[in-house]
N, C-alpha and C positions, 0 to 999 in steps of 0.2 A: 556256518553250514553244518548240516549233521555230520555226525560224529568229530566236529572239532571238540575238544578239552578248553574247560573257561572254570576261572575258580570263582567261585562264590567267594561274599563277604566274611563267611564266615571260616574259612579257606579252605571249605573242600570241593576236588575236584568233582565236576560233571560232563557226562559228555551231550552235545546238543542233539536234539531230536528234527526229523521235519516238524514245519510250520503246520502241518495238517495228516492227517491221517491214513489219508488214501488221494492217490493224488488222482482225480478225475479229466483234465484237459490240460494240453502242454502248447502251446506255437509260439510262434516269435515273438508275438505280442506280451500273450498272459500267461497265467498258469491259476491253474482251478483246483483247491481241496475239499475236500471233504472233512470239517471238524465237529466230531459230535462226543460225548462224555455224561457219559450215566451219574445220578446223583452222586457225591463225594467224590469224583473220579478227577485225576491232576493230566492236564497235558503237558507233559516234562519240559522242562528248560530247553527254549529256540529263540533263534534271534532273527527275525527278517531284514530283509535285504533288500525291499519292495514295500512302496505304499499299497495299499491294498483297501479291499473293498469285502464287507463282511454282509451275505444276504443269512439273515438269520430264517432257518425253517420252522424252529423249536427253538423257544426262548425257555429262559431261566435266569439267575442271578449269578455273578461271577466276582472270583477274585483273584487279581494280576497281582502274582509275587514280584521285585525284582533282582536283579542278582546283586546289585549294591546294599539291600539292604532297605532300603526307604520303602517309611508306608506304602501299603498295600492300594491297587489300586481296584475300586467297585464298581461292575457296571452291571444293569440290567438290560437283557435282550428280550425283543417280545417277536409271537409268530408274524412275519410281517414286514419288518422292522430291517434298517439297513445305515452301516457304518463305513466312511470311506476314514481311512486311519495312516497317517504317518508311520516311517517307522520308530522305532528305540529299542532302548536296550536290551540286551536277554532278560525275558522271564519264564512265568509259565500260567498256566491260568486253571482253574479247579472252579469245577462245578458247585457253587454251595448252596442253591436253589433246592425245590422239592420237586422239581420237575424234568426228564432228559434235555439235554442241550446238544443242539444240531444247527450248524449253518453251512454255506457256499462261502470259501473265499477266494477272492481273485485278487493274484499279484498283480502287476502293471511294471511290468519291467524296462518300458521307456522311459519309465520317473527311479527306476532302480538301479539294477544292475547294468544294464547298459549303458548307465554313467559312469565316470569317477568313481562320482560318491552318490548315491543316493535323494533325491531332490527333496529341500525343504516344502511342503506343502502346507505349511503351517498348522492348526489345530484337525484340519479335515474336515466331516461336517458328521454331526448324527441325525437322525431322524426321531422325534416324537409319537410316542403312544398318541392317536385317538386326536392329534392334530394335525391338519391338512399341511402339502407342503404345496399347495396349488390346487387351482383347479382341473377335474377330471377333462380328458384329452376329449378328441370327437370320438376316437373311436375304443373308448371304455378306456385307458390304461388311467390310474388315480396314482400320481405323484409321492411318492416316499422321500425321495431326498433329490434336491436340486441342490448341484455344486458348480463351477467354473470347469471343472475337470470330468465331472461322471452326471448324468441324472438316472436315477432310479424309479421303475413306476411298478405296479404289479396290475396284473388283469387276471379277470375270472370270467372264464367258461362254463357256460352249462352244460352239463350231460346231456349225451348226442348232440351238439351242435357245433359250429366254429365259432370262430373272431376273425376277420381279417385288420392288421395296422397296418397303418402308412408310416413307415419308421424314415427316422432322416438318413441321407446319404452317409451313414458314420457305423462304425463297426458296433455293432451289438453283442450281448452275452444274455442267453434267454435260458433260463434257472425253473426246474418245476419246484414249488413250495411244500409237495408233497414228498412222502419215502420213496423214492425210488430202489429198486431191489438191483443190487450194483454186481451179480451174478446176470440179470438179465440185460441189463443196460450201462457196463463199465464207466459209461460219463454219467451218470448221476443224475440224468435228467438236466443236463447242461448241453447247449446247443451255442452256435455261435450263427450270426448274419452279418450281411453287408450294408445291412440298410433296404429301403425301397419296402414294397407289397412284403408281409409276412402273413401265414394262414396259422391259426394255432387250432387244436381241434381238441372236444373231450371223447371221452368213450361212452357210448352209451351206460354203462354199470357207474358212471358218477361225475362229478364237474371236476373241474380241473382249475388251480389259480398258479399263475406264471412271476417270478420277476423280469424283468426289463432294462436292462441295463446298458445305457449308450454311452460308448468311451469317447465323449467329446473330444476329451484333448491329443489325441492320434491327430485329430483336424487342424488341429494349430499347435502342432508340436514344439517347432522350435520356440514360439513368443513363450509356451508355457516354461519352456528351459530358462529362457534370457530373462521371464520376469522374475525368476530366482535366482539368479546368478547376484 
């Protein structure tokens, strides 16, 4: 947890950071940050506690120090793009891309801390550049990553206009893709629903594209507990 002390490999101490940077939404369920890091910029040694789900707004290239020691780990984010992730162990991760880095991430703390221990989810799932994870829904959402546990879609609005979805009965988390000015709107452009009719609207001065994120496994909570046990 932040501000615990954990020693590195190399044996000097550190003390942990939050997982994110500004914390955007808190409820029983999740918790929503805000992680973003200017070119060369390190987000300091944290350790999660929660699988989690990473809606990237602003991609870039990255790389996962960790506290043992062992190679580094690489990953590329693109705007778009969406990562459901296990936990492990403390790192920290540094922007080494030519580009800002910004995402949404959401804990899940029915698979986390409100266990024991933290549920094995096994690899997670990532999403692909520029390949489909499904075909697009009826009413506009285009599929990013489908999992057991989460699907993620994103939708785009025209200027001046709506959307209406038929979301399924299961709790959602609806994420703007764009900057949100977190002076004017503290959640970041992070909404949450129950499912059923949702209206999404743009402003006339420009379109708008949304993530989509259904926490299926709230729905069958317990099987998901027992099939990892």
């Amino acid at each position: 947890m932040r501000g615990d002390v954990v020693t590195l490999h190399t044996g000097e101490d550190v003390e942990l950071v939050d997982i994110g940077l500004v914390q955007l939404h808190d409820d029983e369920a999740i918790r929503v940050w805000d992680v973003s890091l200017d070119v060369g910029a390190t987000h300091p040694w944290h350790l999660h506690h929660n699988p989690y789900v990473v809606l990237s707004l602003s991609g870039s290239d990255g790389r996962m120090d960790w506290i043992d020691g062992r190679e580094p780990r690489f990953i590329s984010e693109y705007r778009g793009g969406a990562v459901y992730r296990p936990v492990s162990p403390v790192h920290r991760l540094t922007n080494i891309g030519t580009s800002f880095y910004r995402n949404r991430l959401i804990e899940l703390k029915d698979l986390g801390e409100h266990l024991d221990s933290p549920l094995d989810i096994g690899p997670g799932g990532r999403s692909v550049q520029d390949a489909s994870a499904g075909a697009p829904l009826a009413d506009g959402r285009v599929p990013v990553l489908v999992h057991d546990h989460v699907s993620i879609w994103t939708i785009d609005i025209a200027a001046g206009t709506e959307v209406a979805l038929d979301l399924a009965p299961s709790r959602h988390v609806v994420a703007d893709l764009d900057p949100v000015d977190l002076a004017v709107d503290a959640a970041g452009g992070v909404t949450t629903h129950d499912g059923g009719r949702l209206v999404l609207t743009a402003a006339e001065s420009g379109p708008r594209s949304c993530f989509v994120v259904e926490l299926t496994y709230l729905d069958h909570l317990d099987a998901v507990r027992g099939a990892n046990r």
